[in-house]
C-alpha positions as CSV (number, residue, x, y, z in Angstrom):
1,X,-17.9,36.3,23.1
2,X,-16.4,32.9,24.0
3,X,-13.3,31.5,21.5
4,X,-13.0,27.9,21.2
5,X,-9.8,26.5,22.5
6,X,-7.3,25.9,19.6
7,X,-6.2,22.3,18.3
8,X,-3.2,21.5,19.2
9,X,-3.2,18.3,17.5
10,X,-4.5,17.4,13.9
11,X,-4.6,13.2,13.4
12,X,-5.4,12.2,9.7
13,X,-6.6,8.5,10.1
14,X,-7.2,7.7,7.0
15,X,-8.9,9.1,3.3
16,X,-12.1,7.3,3.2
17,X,-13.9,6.7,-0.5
18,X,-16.5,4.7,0.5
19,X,-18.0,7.6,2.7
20,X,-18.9,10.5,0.5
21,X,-21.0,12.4,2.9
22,X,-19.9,15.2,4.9
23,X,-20.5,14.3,8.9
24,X,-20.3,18.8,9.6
25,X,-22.4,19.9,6.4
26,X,-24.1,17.1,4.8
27,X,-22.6,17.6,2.0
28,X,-22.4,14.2,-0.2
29,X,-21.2,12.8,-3.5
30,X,-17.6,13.8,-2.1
31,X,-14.8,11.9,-3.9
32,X,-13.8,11.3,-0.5
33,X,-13.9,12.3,3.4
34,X,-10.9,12.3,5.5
35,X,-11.2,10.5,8.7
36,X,-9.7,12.7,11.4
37,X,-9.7,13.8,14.9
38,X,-8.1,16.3,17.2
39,X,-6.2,16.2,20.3
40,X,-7.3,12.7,20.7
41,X,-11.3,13.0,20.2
42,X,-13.5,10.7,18.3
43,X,-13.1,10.1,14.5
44,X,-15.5,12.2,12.0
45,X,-15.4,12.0,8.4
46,X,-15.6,15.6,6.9
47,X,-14.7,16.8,3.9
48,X,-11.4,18.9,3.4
49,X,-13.3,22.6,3.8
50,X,-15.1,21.1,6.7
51,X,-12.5,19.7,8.5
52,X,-10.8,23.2,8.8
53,X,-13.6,24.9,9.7
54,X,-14.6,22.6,12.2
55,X,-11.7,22.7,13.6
56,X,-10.9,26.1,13.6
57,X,-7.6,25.6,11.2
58,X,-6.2,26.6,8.4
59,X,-7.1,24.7,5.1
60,X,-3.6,24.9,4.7
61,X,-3.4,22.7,7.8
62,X,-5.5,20.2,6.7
63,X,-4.2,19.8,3.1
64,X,-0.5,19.4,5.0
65,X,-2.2,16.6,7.4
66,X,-3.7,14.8,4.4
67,X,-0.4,15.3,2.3
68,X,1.4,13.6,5.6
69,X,-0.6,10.8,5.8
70,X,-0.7,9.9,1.7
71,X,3.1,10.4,1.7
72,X,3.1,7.9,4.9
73,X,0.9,5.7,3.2
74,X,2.8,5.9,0.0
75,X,6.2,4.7,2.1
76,X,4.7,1.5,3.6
77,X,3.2,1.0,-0.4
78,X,6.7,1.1,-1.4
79,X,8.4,-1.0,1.5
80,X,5.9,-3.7,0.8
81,X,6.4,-3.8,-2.7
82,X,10.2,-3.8,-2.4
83,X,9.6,-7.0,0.2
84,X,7.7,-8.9,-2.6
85,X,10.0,-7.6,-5.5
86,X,12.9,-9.4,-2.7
87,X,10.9,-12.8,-2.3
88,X,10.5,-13.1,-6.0
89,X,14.1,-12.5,-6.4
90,X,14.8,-15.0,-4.4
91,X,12.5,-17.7,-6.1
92,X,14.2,-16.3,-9.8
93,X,17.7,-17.0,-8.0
94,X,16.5,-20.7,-7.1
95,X,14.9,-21.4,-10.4
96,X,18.7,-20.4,-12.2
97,X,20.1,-22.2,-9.5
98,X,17.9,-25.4,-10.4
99,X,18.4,-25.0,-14.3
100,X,22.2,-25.0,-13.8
101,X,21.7,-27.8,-11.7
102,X,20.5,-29.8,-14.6
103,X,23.0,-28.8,-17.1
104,X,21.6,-25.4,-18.4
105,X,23.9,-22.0,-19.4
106,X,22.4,-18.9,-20.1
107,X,22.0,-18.7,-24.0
108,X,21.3,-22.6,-24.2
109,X,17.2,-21.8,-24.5
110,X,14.9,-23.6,-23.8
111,X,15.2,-26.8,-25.7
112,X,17.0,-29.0,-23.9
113,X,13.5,-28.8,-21.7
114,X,11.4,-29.6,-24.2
115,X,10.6,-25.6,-24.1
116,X,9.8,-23.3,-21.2
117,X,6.7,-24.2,-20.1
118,X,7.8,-27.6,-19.7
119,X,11.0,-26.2,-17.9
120,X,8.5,-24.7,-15.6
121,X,6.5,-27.6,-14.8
122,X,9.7,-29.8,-13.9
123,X,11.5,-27.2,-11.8
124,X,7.7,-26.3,-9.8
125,X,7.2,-30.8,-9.5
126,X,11.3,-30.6,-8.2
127,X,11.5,-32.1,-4.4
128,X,14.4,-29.2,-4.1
129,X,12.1,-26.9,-4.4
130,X,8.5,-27.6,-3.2
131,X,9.9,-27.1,0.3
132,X,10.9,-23.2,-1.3
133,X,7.3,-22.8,-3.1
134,X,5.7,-19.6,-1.5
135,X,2.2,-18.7,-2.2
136,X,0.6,-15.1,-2.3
């Protein structure tokens, strides 16, 4: 009896929901297949049970690759978000800047723009800042 050579190397590329179908068993309607491949070998999409057999791991070791790659997913999520949540404090910082500019205090309220909307519309139609205007 021949063993197959262990994996030495487990690479999660990615949870894919849009394939539900099992590339080892056929097994379909899966919430999702996880994209993988070992030691450097072409990309399957098996289910989580599938992928362990397949590749003669643990289950263990595949729920440990798929928590690793949601957990690295989950970082870049965050570092992106924090990147926006910087660029839209810098836009707030420029529109305080702009209403202090023009006279305004915190507490003042809105009237002295003829309310905030019209606030708005004077400090987006400023020269000062449609240079700083980013769009998403």
């Amino acid at each position: 009896m021949q063993h197959a050579k262990p994996v030495d190397e487990i690479t999660v590329h990615g949870i894919d929901e849009d394939v539900n179908e099992c590339e080892h068993c056929g097994r379909v309607n899966l919430k999702y297949t996880v994209a993988i491949s070992a030691d450097g070998g072409p990309i399957v999409h098996y289910g989580r049970y599938c992928a362990a057999t397949a590749l003669r791991v643990g289950r263990a070791s595949i729920s440990a690759a798929i928590k690793t790659y949601r957990d690295t997913e989950t970082a870049a999520l965050r570092k992106e978000r924090a990147a926006a949540a910087k660029v839209e404090s810098a836009a707030t910082d420029r529109w305080f800047e702009w209403l202090a500019s023009q006279g305004w205090k915190h507490g003042d309220g809105w009237d002295a723009f003829g309310g905030f909307s019209a606030a708005r519309e004077a400090w987006l139609s400023s020269p000062r800042n449609a240079a700083a205007i980013v769009t998403t």
